[in-house]
N, C-alpha and C positions, 0 to 999 in steps of 0.2 A: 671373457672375450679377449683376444678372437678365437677360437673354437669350434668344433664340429659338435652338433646337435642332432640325437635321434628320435625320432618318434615311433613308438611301440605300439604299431598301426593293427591290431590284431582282427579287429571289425573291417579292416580295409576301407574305414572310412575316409581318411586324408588320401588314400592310394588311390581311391575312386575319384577323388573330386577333382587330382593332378592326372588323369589319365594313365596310372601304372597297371593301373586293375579295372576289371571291366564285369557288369554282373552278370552271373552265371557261368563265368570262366576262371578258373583257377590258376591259369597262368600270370604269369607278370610281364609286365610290357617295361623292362630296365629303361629310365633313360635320367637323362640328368636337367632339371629345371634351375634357371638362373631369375633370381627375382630381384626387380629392382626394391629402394628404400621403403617404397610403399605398400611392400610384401605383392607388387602384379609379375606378374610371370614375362620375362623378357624376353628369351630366349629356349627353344628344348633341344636340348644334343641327344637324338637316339642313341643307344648303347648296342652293337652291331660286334655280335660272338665271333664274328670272321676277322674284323682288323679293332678288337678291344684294346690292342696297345695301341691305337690312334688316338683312344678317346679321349685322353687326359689332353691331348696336343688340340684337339678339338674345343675341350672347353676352352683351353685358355687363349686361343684363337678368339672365340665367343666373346668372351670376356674382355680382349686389350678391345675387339669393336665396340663393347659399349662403353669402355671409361670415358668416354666423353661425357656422354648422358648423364651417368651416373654422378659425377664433378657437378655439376649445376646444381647450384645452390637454389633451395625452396624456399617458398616462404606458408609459415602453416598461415590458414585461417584460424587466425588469434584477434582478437581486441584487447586493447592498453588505455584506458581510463586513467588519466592523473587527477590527484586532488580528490580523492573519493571519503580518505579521514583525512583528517588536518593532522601535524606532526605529533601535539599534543594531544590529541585522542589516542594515537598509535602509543604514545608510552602511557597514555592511563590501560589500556587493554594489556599490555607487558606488563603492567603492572597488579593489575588482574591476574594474571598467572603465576607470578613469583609469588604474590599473597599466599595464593593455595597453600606453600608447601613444601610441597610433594613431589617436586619436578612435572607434573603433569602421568598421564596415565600411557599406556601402548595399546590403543583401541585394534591392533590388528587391519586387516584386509579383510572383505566380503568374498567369501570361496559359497559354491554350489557343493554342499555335501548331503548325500541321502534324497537327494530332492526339495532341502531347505537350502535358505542364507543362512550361513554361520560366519563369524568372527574368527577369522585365524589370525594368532602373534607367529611373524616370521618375522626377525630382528635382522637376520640377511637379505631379505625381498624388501621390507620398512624398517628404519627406527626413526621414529617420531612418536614425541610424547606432546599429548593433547589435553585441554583444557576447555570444557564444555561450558559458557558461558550460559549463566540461569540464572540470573537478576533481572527483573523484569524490567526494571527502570532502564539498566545498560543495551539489557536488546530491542527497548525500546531505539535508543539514542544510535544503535547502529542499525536498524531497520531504516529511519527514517535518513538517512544518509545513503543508503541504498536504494530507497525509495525514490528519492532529490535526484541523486546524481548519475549511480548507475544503469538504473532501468531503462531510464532514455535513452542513455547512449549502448544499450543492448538493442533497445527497440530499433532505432535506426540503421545499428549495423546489421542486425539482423533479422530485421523485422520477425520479431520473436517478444511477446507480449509475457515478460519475466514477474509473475507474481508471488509468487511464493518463496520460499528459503526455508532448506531442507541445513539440520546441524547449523551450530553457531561456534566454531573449534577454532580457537586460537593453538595454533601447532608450532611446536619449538624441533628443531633439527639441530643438533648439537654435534658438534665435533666429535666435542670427549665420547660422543657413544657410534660415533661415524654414523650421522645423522645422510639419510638418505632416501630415494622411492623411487625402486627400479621400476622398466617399463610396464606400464599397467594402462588400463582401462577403466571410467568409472561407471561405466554402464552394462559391465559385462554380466552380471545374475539376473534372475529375474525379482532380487529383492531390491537392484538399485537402475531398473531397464527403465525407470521413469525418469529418469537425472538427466535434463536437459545439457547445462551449461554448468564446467567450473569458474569459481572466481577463486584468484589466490591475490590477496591482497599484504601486501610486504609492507613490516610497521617498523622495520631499522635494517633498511637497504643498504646499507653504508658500512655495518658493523658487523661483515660478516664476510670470507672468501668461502667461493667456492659456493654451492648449492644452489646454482640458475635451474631453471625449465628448460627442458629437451624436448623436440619433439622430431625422434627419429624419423617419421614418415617424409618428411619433409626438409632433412639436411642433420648438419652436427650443425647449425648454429643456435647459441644460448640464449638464455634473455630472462632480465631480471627487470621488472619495476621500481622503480622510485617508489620510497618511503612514502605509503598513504596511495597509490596509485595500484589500480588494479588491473590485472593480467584474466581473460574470460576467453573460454576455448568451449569445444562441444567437446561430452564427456565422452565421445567415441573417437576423438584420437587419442594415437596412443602416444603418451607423454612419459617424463621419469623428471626427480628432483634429485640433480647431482649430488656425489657426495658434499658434506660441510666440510673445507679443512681448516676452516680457522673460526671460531667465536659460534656465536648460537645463532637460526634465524630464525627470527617470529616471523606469524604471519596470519591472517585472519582466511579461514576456508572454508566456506559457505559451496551449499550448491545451490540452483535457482531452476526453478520449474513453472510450466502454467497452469491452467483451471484444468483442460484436460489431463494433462499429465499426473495432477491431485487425483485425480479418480481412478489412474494404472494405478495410485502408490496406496490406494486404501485397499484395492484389489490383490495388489502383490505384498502386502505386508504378514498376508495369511499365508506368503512361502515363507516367511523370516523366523528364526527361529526366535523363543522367546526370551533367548537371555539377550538376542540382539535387538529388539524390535524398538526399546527404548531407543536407541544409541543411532538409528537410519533416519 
């Protein structure tokens, strides 16, 4: 970025939905669509074979009348939960992860391939290495912490009855590996279409530059929680975790779902494929 990007629309399905193509016609209807941050369609400058050296003058006419628009700052529908672990809980869980090892593992992104969920390692789309918490006594001890403090304050922001928790990933983003998570979705297969709400909960907010939440739809501005405070967004916006440029950040990343929702994910677990179906 910044960039020009194509799409190899050969079903003429994106062409149809933007009005270029029309069914049972083979022609193209040229024109140029200007979208705002939240990918809605702003403006359409038709493309006109008689004065085509206009059009470029055209758009960018288009274009200086919306910067105004465009400048206005958003604010996503996020929740910011402080005090959710205590300081010393967040370095016993860091401290859980360095035990391991092993720097933690690259569990990949959930892609739609063949018609399953599979696990793809793209170390330029993610690099974060995770550590799956499976002590029963410790997820005990961050359950009921979730249980106390977050759920309420999910219930009331959003009146959204949060019972369940899907993975227990304490996730390290690291410099030294240009530790990042371009813009994604976490609800986008049908092995993860039951995933209500993220929580990304930062356990040494202080010890690290670089690496906030983004959430293009809704502006460039950042935002990072307080050590022990937790960040809960709906897993259908699209976010990204800037690159890290200095020191590593942890951070506990759970997702949270209700009683219905439990019953898509017993349903759609039979799309997952099975080297993944543990690990969702």
């Amino acid at each position: 970025e910044p960039g020009i990007e194509f799409i190899w629309d050969f079903d003429r399905a994106v062409s149809g939905l933007y009005g270029a193509a029309r069914a049972g016609n083979p022609a193209y209807h040229p024109h140029t669509l200007i979208l705002d941050r939240g990918m809605r369609v702003a403006a359409v400058i038709p493309f006109v074979e008689q004065r085509a050296g206009q059009h470029f003058a055209d758009v960018v006419q288009a274009l200086d009348s919306l910067t105004p628009l465009f400048s206005l700052g958003g604010f996503p529908p996020i929740l910011q939960v402080p005090g959710v672990f205590e300081p010393e809980f967040c370095r016993h869980l860091i401290g859980e992860f360095e035990r391991r090892g092993d720097g933690g593992q690259d569990t990949g992104v959930l892609r739609q391939v063949g018609g399953q969920t599979v696990r793809v390692v793209n170390d330029s789309f993610k690099s974060r290495r995770d550590y799956e918490i499976t002590d029963a006594a410790l997820l005990a001890q961050v359950h009921e912490r979730l249980r106390r403090r977050l759920a309420p304050a999910i219930r009331q922001a959003f009146q959204f009855n949060a019972t369940h928790v899907e993975r227990n990933t304490i996730g390290c983003y690291d410099a030294a590996d240009g530790g990042r998570f371009l813009p994604h979705r976490d609800d986008s297969t049908p092995g993860s279409s039951h995933r209500r709400f993220a929580v990304t909960i930062n356990l040494n907010a202080d010890e690290y530059a670089g690496g906030d939440l983004r959430f293009r739809e809704f502006g460039l501005q950042t935002y990072r929680s307080p050590t022990g405070a937790a960040t809960v967004f709906s897993c259908s916006l699209l976010h990204e975790v800037l690159r890290v440029e200095r020191g590593r950040r942890f951070a506990y990343l759970p997702f949270m779902h209700d009683e219905s929702a439990a019953k898509l994910y017993a349903v759609n677990r039979q799309a997952v494929h099975a080297a993944t179906a543990a690990a969702v």
